[in-house]
C-alpha positions in Angstrom: 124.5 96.5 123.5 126.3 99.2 121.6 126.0 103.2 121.2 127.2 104.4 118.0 126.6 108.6 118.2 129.2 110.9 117.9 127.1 113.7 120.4 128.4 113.1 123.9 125.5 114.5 125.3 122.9 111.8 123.3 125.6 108.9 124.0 125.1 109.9 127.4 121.4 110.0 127.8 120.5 106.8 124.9 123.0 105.2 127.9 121.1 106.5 130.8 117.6 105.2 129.0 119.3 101.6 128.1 121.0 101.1 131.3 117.9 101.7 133.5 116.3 99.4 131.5 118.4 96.8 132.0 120.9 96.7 129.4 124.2 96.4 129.2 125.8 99.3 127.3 128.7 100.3 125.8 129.1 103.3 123.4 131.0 104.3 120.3 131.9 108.3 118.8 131.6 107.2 115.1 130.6 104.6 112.7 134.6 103.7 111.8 135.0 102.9 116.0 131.5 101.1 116.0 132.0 98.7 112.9 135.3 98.2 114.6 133.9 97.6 118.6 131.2 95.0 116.8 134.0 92.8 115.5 135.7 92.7 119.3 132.4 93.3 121.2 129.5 91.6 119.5 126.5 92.9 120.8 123.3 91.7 120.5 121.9 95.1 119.5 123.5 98.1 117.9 121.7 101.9 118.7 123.4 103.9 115.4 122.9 107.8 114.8 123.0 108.4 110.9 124.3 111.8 110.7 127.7 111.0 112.1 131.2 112.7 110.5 134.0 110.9 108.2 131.5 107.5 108.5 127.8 108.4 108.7 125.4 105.5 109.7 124.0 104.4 106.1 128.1 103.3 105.7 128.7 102.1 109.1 125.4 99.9 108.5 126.4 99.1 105.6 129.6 97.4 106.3 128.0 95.5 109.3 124.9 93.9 107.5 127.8 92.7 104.9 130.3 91.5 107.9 128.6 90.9 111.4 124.9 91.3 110.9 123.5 92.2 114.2 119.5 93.9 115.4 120.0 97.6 114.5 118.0 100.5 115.8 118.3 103.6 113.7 118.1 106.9 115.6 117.0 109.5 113.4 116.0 113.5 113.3 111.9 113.3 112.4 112.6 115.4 109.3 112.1 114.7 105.2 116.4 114.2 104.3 116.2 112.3 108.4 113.0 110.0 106.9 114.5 109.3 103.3 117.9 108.0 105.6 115.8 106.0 108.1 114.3 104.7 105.0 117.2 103.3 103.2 118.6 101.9 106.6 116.0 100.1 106.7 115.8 98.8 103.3 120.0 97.6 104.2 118.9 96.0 107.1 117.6 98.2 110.0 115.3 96.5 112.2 113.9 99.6 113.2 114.3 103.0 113.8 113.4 105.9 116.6 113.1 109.4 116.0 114.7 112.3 118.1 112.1 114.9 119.2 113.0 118.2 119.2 116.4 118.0 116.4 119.3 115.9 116.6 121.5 116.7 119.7 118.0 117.0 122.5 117.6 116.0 126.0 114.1 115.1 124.9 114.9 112.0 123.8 113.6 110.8 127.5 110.3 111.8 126.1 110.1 108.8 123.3 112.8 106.4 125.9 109.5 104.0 126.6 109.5 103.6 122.6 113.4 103.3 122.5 113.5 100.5 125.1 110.5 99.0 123.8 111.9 98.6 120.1 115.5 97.7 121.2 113.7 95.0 123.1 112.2 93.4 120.2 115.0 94.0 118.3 117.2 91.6 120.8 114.9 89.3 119.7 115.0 90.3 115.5 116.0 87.6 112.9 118.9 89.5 111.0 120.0 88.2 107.7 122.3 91.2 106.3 122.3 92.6 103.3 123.0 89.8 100.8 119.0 88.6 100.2 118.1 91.9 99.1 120.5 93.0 96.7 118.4 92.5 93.5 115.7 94.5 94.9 117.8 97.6 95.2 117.9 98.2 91.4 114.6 100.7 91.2 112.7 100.5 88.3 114.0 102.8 85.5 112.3 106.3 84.6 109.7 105.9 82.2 108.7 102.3 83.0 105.4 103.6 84.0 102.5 105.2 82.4 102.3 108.8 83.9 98.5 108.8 84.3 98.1 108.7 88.0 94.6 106.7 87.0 96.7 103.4 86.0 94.5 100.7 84.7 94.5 96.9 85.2 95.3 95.6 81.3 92.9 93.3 81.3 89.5 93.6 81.9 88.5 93.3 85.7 85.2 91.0 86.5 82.2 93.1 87.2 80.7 93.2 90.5 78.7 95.3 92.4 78.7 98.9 91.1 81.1 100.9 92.6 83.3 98.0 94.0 86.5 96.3 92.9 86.7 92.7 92.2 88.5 92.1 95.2 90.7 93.9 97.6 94.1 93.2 99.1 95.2 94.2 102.8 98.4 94.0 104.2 99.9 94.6 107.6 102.9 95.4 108.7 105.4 96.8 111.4 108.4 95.9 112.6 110.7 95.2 109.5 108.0 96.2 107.4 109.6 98.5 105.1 112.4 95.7 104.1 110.1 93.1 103.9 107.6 94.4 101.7 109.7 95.2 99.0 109.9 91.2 98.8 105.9 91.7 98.0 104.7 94.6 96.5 107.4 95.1 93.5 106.7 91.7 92.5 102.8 92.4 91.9 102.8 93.2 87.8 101.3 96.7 86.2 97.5 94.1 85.4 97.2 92.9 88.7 93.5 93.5 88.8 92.8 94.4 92.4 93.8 97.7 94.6 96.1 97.1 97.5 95.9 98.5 100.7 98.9 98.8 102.7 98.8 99.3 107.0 102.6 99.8 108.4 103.0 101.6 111.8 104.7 104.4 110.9 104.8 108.2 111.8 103.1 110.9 110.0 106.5 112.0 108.9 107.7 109.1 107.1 104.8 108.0 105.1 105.0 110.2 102.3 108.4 109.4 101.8 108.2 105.6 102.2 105.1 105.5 99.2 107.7 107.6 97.0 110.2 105.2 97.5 108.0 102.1 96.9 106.6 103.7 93.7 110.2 103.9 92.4 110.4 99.9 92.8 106.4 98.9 92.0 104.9 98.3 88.8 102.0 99.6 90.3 101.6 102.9 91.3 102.1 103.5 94.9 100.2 106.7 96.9 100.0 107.6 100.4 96.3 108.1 101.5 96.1 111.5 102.1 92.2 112.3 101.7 89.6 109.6 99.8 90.9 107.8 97.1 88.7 105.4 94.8 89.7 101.8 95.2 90.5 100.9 91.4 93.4 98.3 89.7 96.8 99.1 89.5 97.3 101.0 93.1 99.0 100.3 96.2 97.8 102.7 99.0 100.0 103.2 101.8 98.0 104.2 105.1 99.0 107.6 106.3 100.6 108.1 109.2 99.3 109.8 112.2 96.2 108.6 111.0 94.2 105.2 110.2 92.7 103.8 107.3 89.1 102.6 106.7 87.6 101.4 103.3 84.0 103.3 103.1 81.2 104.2 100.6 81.4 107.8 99.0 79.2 108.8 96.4 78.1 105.0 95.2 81.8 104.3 95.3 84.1 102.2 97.6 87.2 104.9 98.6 90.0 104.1 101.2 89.6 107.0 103.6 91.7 108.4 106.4 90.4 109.2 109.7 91.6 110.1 112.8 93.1 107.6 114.9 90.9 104.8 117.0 91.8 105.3 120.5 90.6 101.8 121.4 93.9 100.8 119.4 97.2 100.9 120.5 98.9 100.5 117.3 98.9 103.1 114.1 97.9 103.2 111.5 95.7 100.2 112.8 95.8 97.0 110.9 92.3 95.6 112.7 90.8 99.3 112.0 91.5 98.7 108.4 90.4 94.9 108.1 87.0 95.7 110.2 86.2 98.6 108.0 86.8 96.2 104.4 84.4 93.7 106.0 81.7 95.9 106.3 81.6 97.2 102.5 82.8 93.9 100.8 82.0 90.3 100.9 84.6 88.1 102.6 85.3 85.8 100.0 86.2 88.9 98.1 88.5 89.7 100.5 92.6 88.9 100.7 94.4 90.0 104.7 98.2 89.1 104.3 100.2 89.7 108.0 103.4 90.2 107.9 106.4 90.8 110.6 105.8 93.1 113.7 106.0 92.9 117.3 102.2 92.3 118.6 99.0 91.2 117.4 98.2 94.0 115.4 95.7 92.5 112.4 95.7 89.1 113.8 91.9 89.6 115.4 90.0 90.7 112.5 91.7 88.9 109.9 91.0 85.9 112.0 87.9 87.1 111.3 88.5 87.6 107.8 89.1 83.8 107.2 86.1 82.7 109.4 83.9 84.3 107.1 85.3 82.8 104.0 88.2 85.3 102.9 91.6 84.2 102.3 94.6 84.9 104.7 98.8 84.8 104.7 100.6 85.0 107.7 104.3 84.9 107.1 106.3 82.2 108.2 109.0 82.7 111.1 111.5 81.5 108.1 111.5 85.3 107.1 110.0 87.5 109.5 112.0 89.5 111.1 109.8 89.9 114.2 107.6 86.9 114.6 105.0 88.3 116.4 102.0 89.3 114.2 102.0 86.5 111.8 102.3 84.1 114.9 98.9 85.8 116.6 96.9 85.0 113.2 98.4 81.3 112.8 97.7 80.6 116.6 94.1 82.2 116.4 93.8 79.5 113.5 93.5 82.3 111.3 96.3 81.9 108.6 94.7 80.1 105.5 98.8 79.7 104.1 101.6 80.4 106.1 104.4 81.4 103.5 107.9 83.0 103.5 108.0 86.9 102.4 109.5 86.4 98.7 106.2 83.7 98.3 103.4 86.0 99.0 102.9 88.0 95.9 102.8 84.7 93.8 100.1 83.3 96.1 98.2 86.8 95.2 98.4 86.4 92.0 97.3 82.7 92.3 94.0 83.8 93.7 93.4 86.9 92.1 93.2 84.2 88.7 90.7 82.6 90.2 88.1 85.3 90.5 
């Protein structure tokens, strides 16, 4: 595998980590030398530092997902410009990303390497298309597109049920590859889809906020982080917060998507099952949508199993598209996938059943 860093002292300890872990490692001191070592070297996974001189990592990424795509780990500073960055490398084709504790040149980085090795793992493993499948997607929607009430609703009328309770409810989850991948779902859901969408993807506390901005730039809906109770209503996609997970509960006679602190019987967050579990409490099944897509695990695949036993519908994405097959394959092999369907299918299958009720 390949380095790219131009601090000496994080080549050196990113190398220490990798080795010990078994890989083999060689290292690069800027993005120009490591697009160039991937055309002689070709490894199966690239490390790349985005803050680099003369070619920083969004360029260097860049030009490899156009000439030699190849797994990419992003290693970032856990700040708001370092989150935006990770953001948009992963959106070009970044598998996935760690972040550097303690600033951008830290010996702390052993303090996150079990994460690091863990992640460039999976990526070895990563289906890596470059840049080419996404490039309509890029073009964000123009200013003034959407209404500027933040209380967007549905232009059609939605089908009463139960007071204080949407029509139905979506629930997607989401890891590794996530960020990518759903912008091959959500922007494709129209400004009168008539049910709220509730959105899981592992992802620091950090990084949320900044990752609902950016998908509310593409989205015809509006897109919110979950930052305290929100109503469940048409015309929103809420985006778990991270650092914490999300539950769907009753608050004043009205379903609300809620934060709460994280389940420690959970090793993933925000939890996917948490959020799923919680849904099938306050709503009917059959009312009910779970869509899994890529991640490493099995995050999800358990409840929404569950999900379809009880008469909801399900969508695991197919290995066609995933970048990490390892979700969506839990819920198939639990028998648990009602439609197994590439990313770029999944919104049209929404809007298929949403029709129906």
């Amino acid at each position: 595998m390949l380095i790219v860093d131009d601090s000496a002292l994080m080549r050196k300890v990113l190398r220490q980590v990798l080795s010990d872990a078994g890989f083999e490692v060689v290292s690069a001191r800027s993005g120009g030398e490591g697009v160039a070592m991937v055309r002689d070297f070709r490894p199966d996974v690239i490390t790349l530092d985005i803050n680099m001189p003369e070619m920083d990592g969004l360029t260097a990424l860049s030009l490899l997902m156009t000439e030699h795509p190849t797994p990419v780990v992003m290693v970032s500073s856990l700040t708001q410009q370092g989150a935006m960055s990770t953001l948009e490398a992963l959106a070009l084709g970044a598998v996935d990303y760690v972040t550097k504790p303690g600033g951008t040149i830290s010996l702390n980085l052993r303090h996150i390497a079990d994460e690091l090795v863990r992640k460039v793992q999976a990526a070895s493993q990563a289906q890596v298309r470059g840049d080419a499948r996404r490039a309509p997607l890029r073009q964000v929607r123009p200013t003034g597109r959407k209404p500027a009430s933040t209380n967007l609703a549905p232009q059609r009328p939605a089908v009463a049920h139960r007071s204080g309770q949407p029509p139905g409810l979506v629930l997607v989850g989401v890891s590794t590859g996530g960020p990518r991948t759903l912008e091959d779902v959500l922007p494709f859901l129209p400004a009168d889809f008539p049910w709220p969408v509730l959105v899981v993807q592992h992802m620091p506390a950090h990084f949320t906020s900044a990752f609902a901005r950016r998908m509310d730039q593409m989205c015809e809906l509006q897109v919110r982080e979950c930052d305290g109770p929100m109503p469940l209503q048409a015309g929103q996609i809420v985006i778990a917060q991270g650092g914490r997970d999300l539950v769907v509960a009753e608050r004043l006679g009205r379903l609300v998507a809620q934060p709460i602190a994280e389940s420690p019987a959970h090793p993933w967050h925000p939890c996917v099952d948490v959020l799923v579990d919680s849904a099938l409490r306050q709503m009917p099944a059959d009312r009910l949508v779970g869509v899994l897509l890529t991640g490493m695990g099995d995050d999800g695949a358990a409840s929404m199993a569950r999900l379809r036993a009880q008469g909801g519908h399900t969508i695991a994405e197919s290995a066609e598209t995933a970048v990490v097959f390892g979700m969506p394959q839990e819920l198939i092999a639990r028998q648990g996938a009602e439609v197994v369907l590439p990313s770029d299918q999944v919104s049209a299958q929404l809007l298929r059943w949403a029709k129906l009720h």
